[in-house]
N, C-alpha and C positions, 0 to 999 in steps of 0.2 A: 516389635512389629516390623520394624524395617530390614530388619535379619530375615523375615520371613517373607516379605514381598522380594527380595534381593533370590530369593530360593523358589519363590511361586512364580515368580515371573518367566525364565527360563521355560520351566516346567511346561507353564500356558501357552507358550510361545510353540513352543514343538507339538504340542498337543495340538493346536490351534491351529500351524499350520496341516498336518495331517487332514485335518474336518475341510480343509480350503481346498487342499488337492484333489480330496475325494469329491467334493462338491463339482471343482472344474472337473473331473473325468465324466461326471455326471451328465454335466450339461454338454461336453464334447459328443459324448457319444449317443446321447439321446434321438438325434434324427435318425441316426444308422440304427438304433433298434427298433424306431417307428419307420422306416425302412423296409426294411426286415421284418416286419410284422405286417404288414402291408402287403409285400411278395407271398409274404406264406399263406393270405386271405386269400390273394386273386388268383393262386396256382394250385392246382389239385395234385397232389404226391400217388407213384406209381401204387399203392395200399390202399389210398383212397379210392383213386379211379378203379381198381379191381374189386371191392367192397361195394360201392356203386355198379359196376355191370353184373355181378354175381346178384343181387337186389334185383336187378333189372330184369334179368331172364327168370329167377324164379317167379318173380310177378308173369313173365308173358306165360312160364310153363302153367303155371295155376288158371292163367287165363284161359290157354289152352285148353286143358284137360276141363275145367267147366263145359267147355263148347264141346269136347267130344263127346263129354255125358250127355247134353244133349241133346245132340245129334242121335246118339243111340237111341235113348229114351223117345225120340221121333221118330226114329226107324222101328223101333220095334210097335210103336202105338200103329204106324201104316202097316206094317205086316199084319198084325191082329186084327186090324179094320179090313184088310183084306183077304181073308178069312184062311188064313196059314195057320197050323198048330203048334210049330217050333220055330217060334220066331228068337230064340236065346236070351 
């Protein structure tokens, strides 16, 4: 048994330290990716912002075009009330 801890021990040792490095890279660099995540919440990316104004005008086109239908459909009811036969 102590031929065997004399040969595990080494082993656990570099093994062990590996799992420690990785641990401290971890907590190293932790802030800098809550950081970094943080920047990319509060900043809108040039894809974004274009994806949002592209959204945005087709809502006002849609907007639009509702109000010109109508307007027509209120123009044509006043022509018909005012007794025109081709009001379109």
């Amino acid at each position: 048994m102590t031929k065997l801890s004399w040969i595990a021990a080494p082993l656990m040792l570099v093994t062990l330290t590996g799992c420690v490095a990785k641990a401290a890279l971890d907590v190293v660099t932790l802030p800098v990716r809550a950081g970094a995540q943080a920047a990319d919440w509060a900043t809108t990316s040039q894809d974004e912002s274009d994806r949002n104004y592209g959204r945005k005008m087709r809502e006002q086109e849609a907007r639009e075009g509702k109000a010109r239908k109508k307007a027509d459909k209120e123009r044509r009811k006043q022509c018909r009330e005012a007794g025109y036969d081709n009001c379109g």
